[in-house]
C-alpha positions in Angstrom: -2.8 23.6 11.3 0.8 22.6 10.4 1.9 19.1 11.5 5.6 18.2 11.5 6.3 14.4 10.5 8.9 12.6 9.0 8.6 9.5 6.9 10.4 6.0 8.0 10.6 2.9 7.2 8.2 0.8 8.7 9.4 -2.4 11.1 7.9 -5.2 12.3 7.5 -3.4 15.9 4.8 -0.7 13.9 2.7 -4.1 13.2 0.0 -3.2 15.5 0.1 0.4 14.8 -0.1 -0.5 10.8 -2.9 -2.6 11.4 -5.0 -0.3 13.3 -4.9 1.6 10.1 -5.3 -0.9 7.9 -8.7 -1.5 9.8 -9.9 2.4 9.5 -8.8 2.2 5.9 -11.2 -1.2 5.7 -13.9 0.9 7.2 -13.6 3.8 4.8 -13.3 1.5 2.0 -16.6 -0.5 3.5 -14.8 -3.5 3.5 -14.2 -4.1 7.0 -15.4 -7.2 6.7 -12.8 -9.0 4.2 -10.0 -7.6 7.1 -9.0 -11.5 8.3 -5.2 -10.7 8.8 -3.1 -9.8 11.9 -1.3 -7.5 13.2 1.0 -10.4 14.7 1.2 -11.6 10.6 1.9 -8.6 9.1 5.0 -8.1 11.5 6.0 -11.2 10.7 5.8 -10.2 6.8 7.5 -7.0 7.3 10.5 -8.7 9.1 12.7 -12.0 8.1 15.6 -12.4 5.6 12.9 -12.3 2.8 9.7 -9.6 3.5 6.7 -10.2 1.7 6.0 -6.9 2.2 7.7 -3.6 2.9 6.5 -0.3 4.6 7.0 3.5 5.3 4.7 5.5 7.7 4.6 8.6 8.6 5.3 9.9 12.2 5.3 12.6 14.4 7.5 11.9 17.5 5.6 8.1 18.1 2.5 8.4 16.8 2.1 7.0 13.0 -0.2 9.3 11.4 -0.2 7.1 7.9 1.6 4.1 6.1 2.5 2.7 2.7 2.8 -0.7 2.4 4.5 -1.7 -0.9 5.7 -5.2 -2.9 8.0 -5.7 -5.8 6.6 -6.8 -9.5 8.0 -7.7 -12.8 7.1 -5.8 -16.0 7.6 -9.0 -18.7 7.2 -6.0 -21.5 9.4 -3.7 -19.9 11.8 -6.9 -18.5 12.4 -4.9 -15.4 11.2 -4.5 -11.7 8.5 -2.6 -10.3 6.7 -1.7 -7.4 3.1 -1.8 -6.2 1.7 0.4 -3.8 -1.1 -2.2 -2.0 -2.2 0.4 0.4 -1.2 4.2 1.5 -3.6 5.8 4.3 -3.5 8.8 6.5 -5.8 9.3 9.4 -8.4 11.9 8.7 -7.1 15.0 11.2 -3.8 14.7 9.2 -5.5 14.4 5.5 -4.1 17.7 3.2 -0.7 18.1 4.5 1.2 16.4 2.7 1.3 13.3 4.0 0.2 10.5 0.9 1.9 13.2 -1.2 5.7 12.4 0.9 5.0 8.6 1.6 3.7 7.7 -2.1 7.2 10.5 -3.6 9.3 8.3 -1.3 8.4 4.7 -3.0 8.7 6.6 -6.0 12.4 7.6 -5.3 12.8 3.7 -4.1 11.8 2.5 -7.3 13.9 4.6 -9.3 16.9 3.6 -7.0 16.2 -0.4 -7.9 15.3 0.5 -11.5 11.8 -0.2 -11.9 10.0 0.7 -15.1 6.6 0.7 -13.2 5.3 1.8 -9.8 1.6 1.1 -9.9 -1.5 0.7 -7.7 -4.9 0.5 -7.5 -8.1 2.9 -6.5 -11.7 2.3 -6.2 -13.8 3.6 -9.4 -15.9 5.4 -6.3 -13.1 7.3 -4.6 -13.0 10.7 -6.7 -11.2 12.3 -4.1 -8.0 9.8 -4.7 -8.1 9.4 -8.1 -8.0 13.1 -8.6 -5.3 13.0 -6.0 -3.5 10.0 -7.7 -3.8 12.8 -11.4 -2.6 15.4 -9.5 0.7 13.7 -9.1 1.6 12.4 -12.3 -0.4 9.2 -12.1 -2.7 7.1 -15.2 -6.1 5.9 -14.2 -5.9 3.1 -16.5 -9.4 2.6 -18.2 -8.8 -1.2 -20.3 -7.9 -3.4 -17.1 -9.9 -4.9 -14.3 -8.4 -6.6 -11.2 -8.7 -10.4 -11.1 -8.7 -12.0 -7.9 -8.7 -15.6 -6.4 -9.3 -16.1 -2.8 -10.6 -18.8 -0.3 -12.3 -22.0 -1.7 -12.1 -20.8 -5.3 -8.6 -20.2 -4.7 -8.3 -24.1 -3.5 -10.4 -25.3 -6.1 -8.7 -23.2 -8.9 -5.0 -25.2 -6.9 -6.2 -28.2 -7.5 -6.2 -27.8 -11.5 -2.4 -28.2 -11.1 -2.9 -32.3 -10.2 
C-alpha cells in the first residue's frame, strides 16, 4: 500500500503527537520505563528563541506517521558543527515506505546546509533490522566507542565535584 506524506518541520503544537511516539518507540526499545519527560516539556524545547531540540515528522494530511528529533554538536577534530539524530521513529503500518529513509536524508541536507562535518546517532547493538537500515544508507556502525551516560543522583553527585 502506497502512503503519500510529506516531511515538516516539527513545532511545538506536534508536542503531544511527538510524545506519543516517543512512548511507542520506549516500548519497542523496552525502555518504557526511563520515559519521565512531557509532552508539555518537549514543546517547550522545540519552541523559544533558543531550542534545545529541533524536529521533523512526517505527515499525511494531520496525522504524524513518524518524527526525527535532532540537536547540534561540535567535532573538536574536525572544528566544525554537527548534528545528532537522538531519535527517528515511524509507526509500524507505515514502516518500508520510505519514511526514516526521507526524514533521516532531510537532516542530512540540513547539516550540509550549516556545514557540519558529522551527522551521527546511535542504535541498539540488538536492533539488526536498523543497523542494517542505518548500512544501507551510507552510515558506520562504529565498533571502538561506547555511550557514557550520567543521569539522576549520580549525575548530582558527579556536580558536586565542581565545589
Amino acid at each position: 500500500m502506497t502512503v503519500s506524506f510529506k516531511v515538516r518541520a516539527a513545532t511545538p503544537d506536534d508536542g503531544s503527537a511527538i510524545m506519543a511516539l516517543i512512548i511507542e518507540l520506549a516500548e519497542f526499545e523496552k525502555l518504557r520505563h526511563q520515559v519521565t519527560g512531557t509532552a508539555e516539556l518537549l514543546a517547550e524545547h522545540l519552541g523559544g528563541e533558543s531550542p534545545a531540540i529541533e524536529g521533523l515528522v512526517a505527515v499525511n494530511g494531520d496525522e504524524i506517521l513518524g518524527y526525527a528529533l535532532f540537536f547540534s554538536t561540535y567535532s573538536t577534530f574536525r572544528t566544525q558543527p554537527g548534528l545528532y539524530l537522538e531519535d527517528v521513529y515511524v509507526r509500524p503500518a507505515f514502516r518500508r515506505r520510505g519514511i526514516a529513509t526521507a526524514l533521516i536524508g532531510k537532516i542530512a541536507a540540513i547539516a550540509l546546509e550549516r556545514h557540519c562535518g558529522r551527522f551521527e546517532w546511535a542504535v541498539l547493538d540488538w536492533n539488526e533490522r536498523a543497523i542494517a537500515v542505518y548500512k544501507g544508507l551510507g552510515a558506520e556502525v562504529l565498533p571502538d566507542w561506547r555511550v557514557c551516560r550520567v543521569e539522576g543522583d549520580r549525575l548530582l553527585q558527579l556536580a558536586k565535584k565542581s565545589d
